[in-house]
C-alpha positions in Angstrom: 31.8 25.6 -29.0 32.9 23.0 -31.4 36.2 24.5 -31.9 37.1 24.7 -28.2 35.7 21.5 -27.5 38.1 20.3 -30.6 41.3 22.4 -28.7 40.4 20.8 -25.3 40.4 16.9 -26.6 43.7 17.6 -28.8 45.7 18.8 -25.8 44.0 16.5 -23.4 45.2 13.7 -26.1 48.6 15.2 -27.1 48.6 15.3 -22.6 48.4 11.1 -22.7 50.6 10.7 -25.5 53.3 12.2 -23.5 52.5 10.5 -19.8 52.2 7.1 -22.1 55.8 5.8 -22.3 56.6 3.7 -25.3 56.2 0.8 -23.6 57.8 -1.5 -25.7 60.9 -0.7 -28.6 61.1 -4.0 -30.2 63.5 -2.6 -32.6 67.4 -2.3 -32.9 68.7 -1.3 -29.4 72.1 0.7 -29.6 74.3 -0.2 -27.4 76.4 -3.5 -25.6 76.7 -5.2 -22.5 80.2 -6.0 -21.1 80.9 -8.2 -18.2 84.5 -7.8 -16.8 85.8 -11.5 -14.9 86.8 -11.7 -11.5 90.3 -11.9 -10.9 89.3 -15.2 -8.9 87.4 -16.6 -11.6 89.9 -16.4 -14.2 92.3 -18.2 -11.8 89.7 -20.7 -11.5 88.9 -21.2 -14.9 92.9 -21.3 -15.4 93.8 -24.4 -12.9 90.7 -26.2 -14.2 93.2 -26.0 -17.6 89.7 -24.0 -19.2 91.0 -21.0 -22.1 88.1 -18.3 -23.0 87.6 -17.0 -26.1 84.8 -14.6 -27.5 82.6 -16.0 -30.1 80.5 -14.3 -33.0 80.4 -10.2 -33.3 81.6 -10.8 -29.1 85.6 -9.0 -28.3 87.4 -10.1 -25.2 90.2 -8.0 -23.6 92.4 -10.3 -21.9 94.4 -7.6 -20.6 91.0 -5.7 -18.4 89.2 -9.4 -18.5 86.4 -7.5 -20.3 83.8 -9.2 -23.1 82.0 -7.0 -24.7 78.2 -8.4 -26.8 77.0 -5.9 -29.0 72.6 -5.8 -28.4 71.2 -6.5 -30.8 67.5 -6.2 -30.0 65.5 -5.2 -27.0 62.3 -4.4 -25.0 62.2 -1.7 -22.8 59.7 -0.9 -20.4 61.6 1.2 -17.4 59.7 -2.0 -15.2 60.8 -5.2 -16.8 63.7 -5.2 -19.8 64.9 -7.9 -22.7 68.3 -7.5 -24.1 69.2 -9.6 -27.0 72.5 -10.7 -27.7 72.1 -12.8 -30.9 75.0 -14.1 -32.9 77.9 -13.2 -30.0 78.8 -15.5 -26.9 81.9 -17.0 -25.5 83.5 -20.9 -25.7 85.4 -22.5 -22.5 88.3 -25.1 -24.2 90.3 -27.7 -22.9 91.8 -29.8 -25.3 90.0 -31.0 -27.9 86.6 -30.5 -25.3 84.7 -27.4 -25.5 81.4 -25.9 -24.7 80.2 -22.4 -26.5 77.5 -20.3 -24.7 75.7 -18.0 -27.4 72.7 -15.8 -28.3 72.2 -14.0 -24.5 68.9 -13.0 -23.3 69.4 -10.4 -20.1 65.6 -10.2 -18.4 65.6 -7.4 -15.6 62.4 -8.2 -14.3 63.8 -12.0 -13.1 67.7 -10.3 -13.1 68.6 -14.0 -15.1 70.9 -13.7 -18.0 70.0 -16.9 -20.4 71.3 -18.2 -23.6 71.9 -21.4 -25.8 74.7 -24.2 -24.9 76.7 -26.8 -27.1 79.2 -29.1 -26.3 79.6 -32.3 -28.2 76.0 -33.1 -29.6 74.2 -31.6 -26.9 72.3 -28.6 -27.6 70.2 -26.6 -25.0 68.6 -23.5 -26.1 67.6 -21.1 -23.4 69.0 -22.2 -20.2 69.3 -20.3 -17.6 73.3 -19.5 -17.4 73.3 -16.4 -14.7 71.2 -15.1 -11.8 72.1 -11.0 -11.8 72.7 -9.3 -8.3 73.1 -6.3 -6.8 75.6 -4.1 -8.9 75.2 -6.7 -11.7 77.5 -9.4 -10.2 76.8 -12.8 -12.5 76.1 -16.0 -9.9 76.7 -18.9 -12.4 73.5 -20.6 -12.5 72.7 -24.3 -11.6 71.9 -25.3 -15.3 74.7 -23.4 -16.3 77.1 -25.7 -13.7 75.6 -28.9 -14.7 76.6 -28.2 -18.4 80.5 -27.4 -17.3 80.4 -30.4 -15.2 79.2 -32.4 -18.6 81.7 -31.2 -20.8 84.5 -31.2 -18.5 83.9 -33.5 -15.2 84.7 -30.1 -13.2 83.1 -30.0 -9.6 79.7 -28.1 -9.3 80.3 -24.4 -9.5 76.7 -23.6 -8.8 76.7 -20.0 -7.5 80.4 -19.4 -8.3 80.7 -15.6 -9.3 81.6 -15.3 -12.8 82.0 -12.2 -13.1 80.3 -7.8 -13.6 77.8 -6.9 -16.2 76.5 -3.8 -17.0 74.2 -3.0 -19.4 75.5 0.4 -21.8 72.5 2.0 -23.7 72.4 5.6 -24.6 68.9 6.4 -23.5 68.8 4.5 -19.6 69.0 6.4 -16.8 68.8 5.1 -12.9 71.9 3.0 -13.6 73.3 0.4 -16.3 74.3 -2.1 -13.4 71.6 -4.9 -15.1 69.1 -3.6 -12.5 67.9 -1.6 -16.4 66.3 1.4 -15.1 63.7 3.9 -16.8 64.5 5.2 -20.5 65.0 8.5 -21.1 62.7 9.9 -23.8 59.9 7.9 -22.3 58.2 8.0 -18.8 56.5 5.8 -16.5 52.9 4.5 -17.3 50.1 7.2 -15.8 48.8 5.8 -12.8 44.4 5.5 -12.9 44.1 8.4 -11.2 46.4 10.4 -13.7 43.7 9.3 -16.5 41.1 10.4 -14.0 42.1 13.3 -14.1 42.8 13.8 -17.5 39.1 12.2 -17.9 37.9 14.9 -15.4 40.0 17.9 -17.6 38.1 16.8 -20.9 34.9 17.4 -19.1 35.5 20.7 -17.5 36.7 22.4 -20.2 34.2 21.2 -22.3 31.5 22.1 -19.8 33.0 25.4 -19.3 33.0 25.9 -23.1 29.7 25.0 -23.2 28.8 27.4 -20.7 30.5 30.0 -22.5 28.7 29.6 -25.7 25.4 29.8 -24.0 26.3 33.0 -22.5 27.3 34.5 -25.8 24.5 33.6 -27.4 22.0 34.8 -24.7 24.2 38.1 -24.7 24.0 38.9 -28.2 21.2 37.7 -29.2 19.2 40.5 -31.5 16.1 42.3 -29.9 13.9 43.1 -32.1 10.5 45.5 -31.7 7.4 45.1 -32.6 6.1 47.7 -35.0 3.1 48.7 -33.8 
């Protein structure tokens, strides 16, 4: 009885291990996320007399209009995702005035992509920069236009579309368009009636083995006669 009731909790256990994702991976996440400019934007950016430039461990290929920021740290749910993008970013110049935009935080679960601003000896640290849409078109953010129009006078660009992101990690699936999407290697939570069930499994097979040592030992149990 003991042993099967030992066998019924170990693959009831090993059974929850496996529906339990790993619901967090606050560890080294492998991977980058590139955003590629509109066509539009960099003519923008151009007439406003604004160069870009990558920052940090960021590359920018002027000739596809494509950053790429190594992540550098995550959590990762499948419901609600952090990328980290310390020590990379991008600077806007014109002249001797610039403004650098580092150290990007992407949250799926409020599709915002935030980070730290400087220009001059103004210093913001997580301001909202992006609002993320469908297909992981970047909406420059309000904060994020209020800063541009401090460095550089330009007009509000509240809204403006900057740009593409997508987020490239080895183990997502369900799409890498900043929507995240659920990590391979790790499924969705159990719903309650999953564990009731699981509950309910423990139970039965421990009644039934129960049940089956009582039989046994009412089967073979010795009869022994009276001698007379």
């Amino acid at each position: 009885m003991q042993k099967s009731l030992y066998i019924a909790l170990m693959l009831c256990a090993a059974l929850l291990l496996f529906l339990t994702p790993a619901s967090t991976r606050a560890d080294s996440v492998p991977g980058d996320t590139t955003v590629v400019l509109n066509a539009s934007t960099v003519t923008t950016l151009t007439g406003l007399g604004l160069s870009v430039s990558s920052l940090g461990q960021a590359s920018f290929d002027a000739t596809t209009r494509t950053f790429t920021f190594p992540i550098t740290s995550g959590t990762i749910s499948g419901t609600g995702d952090i990328f980290n993008h310390d020590g990379s970013g991008f600077s806007l110049t014109a002249g001797s005035n610039s403004i650098t935009f580092r150290n990007f935080v992407i949250n799926t679960s409020t599709d915002t992509l935030s980070g730290n601003v400087h220009f001059g000896n103004t210093q913001m640290n997580g301001v909202a920069l992006f609002d993320i849409g469908n297909g992981g078109v970047l909406s420059l953010d309000a904060q994020a236009a209020a800063s541009l129009f401090a460095a550089f006078g330009v007009s509000n660009l509240a809204g403006t579309t900057f740009g593409t992101a997508a987020i490239n990690i080895p183990f997502t699936s369900g799409g890498t368009d900043g929507s995240g999407g659920t990590p391979t290697g790790t499924t969705p939570t159990p719903e309650p009636s999953v564990l009731g069930l699981l509950a309910a499994s423990v139970l039965v097979i421990g009644g039934l083995a129960q049940f089956r040592s009582r039989n046994r030992t009412q089967l073979y149990t010795p009869c022994y006669n009276q001698e007379t």
